[in-house]
N, C-alpha and C positions, 0 to 999 in steps of 0.2 A: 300807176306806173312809177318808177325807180328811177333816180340816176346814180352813178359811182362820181365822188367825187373826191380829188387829190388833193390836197395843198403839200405844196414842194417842198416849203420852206422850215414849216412845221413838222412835215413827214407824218401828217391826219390824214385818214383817209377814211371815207363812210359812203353810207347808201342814202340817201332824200329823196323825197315824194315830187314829182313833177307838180309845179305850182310852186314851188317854195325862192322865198329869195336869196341870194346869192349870202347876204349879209347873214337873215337867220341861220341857212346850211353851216355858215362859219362857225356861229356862236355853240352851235350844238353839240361841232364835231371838238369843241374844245378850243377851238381858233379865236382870241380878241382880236375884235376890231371898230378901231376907234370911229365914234360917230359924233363928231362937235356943232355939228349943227343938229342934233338929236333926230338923224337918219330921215333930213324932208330934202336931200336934195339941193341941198344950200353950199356945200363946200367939197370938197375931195378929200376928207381924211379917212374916208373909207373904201379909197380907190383902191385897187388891186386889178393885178394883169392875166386872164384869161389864155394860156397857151395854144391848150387843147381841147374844142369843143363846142366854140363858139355858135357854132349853128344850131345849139341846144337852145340856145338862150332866147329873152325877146332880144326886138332891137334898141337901136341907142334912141334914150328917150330925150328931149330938150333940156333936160335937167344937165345929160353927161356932155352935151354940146357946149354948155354952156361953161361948165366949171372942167372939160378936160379938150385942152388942145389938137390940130388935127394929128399932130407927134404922136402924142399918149393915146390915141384912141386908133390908129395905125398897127403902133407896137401891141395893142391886144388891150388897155386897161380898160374898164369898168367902174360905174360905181356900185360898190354890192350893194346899197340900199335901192340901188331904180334897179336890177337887172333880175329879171327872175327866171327860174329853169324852167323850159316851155317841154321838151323832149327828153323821153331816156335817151344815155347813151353816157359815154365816159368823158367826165372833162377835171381840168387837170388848171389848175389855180397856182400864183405865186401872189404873197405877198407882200408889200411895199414892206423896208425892213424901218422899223419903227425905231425913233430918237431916243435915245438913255436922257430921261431928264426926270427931275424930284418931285414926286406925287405932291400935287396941291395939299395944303394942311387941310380942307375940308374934307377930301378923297380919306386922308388919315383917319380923321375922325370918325367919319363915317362907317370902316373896315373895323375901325377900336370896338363902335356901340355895336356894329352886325357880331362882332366877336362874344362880346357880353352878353348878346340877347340869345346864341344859341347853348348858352351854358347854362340859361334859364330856365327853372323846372316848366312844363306845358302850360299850367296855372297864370303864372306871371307872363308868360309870353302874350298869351291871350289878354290878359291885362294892360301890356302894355300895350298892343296893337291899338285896343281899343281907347284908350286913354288919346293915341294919335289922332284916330277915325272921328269920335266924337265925344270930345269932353265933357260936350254941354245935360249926353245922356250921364247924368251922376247918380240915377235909379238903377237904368240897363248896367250900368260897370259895378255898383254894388252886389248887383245879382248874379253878372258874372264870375266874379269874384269867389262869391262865397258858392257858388255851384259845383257838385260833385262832377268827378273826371271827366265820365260819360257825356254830359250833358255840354261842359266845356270842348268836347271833341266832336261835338256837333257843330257846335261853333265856326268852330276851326273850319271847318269843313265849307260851311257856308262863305266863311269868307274868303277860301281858298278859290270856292267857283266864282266867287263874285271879282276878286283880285285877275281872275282869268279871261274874264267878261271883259274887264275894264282894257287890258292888253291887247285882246282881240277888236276892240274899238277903235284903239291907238294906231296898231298895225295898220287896219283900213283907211284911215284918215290920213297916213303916212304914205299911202301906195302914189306913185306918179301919175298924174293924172289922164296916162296912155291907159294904163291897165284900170282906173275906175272907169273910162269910157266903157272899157269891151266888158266889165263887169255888170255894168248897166243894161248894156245893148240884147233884148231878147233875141234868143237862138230862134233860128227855123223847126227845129224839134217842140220846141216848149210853144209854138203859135201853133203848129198843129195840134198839138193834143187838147188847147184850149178849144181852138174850133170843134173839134172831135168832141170834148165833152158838152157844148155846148147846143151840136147838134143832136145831142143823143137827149139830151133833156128835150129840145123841142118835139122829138119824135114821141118819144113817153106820154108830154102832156097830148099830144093832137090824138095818142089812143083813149087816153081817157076821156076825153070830149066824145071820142066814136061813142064808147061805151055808153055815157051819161046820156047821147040823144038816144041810143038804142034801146035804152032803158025808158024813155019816156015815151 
């Protein structure tokens, strides 16, 4: 299942997978939004105000009780990092309008080397990732190094899944701890089918015992 969702202020608008949270729907549809406590639930800078739709959503977890007043959570706000889209249907976001202030020199920095490394032939990129990943390997980087394209774009490859791995671990570990509850909690669907398989194995072996005595 889909939902439609707006952001007013940006004038983005997209379709999202039910299950997704409010903060990654933002980042996809082109929307920043800042997360200074690196999205656990620690602060409000990635509050935003919910207009239309609300009953899509989960509800307010202990996290937004804590860091958004009964005001801010009245007037509609949220934190996109705890709220995630439970139901299709259309809902419709504003943004808290963000401060004009001058990017940290690191943030600089950091935009300067992303600049320089995608100007970098496929070869050297790989090189350099790896050079970060693990230095200590001075065999594995000599080899990749002098490896034809091909085999370099396998590389790539592998550490693109594995780069993806590590994000999908982050994200879980990052979910409030409402929704790792009900993530844990086995469904009534999935205990049935376990019982179900498990009486079907009992049945199986109790024929084969028929068999074996009727055979002796």
């Amino acid at each position: 299942m889909e939902a439609e969702l707006k952001f007013e202020r940006e004038k983005r608008s997209g379709v999202v997978a039910v299950g997704t949270y409010l903060f990654d729907a933002a980042r996809r549809l082109g929307v920043e939004v800042e997360a200074e406590c690196g999205r656990v639930g620690e602060c409000d800078s990635c509050a935003m105000r919910v207009k239309e739709g609300d009953e899509f959503l989960s509800p307010i977890t202990e996290r937004e009780t804590e860091h958004l007043n009964a005001r801010r959570r009245k007037s509609g706000e949220r934190l996109s990092c705890q709220v995630k889209i439970e139901q299709a249907g259309e809902i419709t976001v504003m943004t808290n309008k963000k401060k004009e202030e001058e990017k940290p020199k690191d943030e600089v920095q950091t935009e300067e080397y992303r600049k320089q490394f995608e100007e970098l032939p496929l070869e050297k990129k790989v090189a350099s990732l790896l050079e970060l990943e693990a230095i200590t390997l001075s065999e594995t980087f000599s080899f990749v190094i002098n490896s034809p394209s091909h085999i370099v774009s396998k590389i790539m490859d592998v550490m693109a899944q594995f780069g993806l791995k590590l994000e999908d671990d982050d994200k879980k570990a990052k979910r409030p701890k409402e929704h790792k509850a009900e993530a844990k909690a086995p469904t009534a669907k999935t205990a049935a089918n376990s019982g179900s398989a498990a009486d079907g194995k009992t049945k199986r072996q109790n024929k084969k015992d028929d068999s074996d005595s009727n055979q002796e």
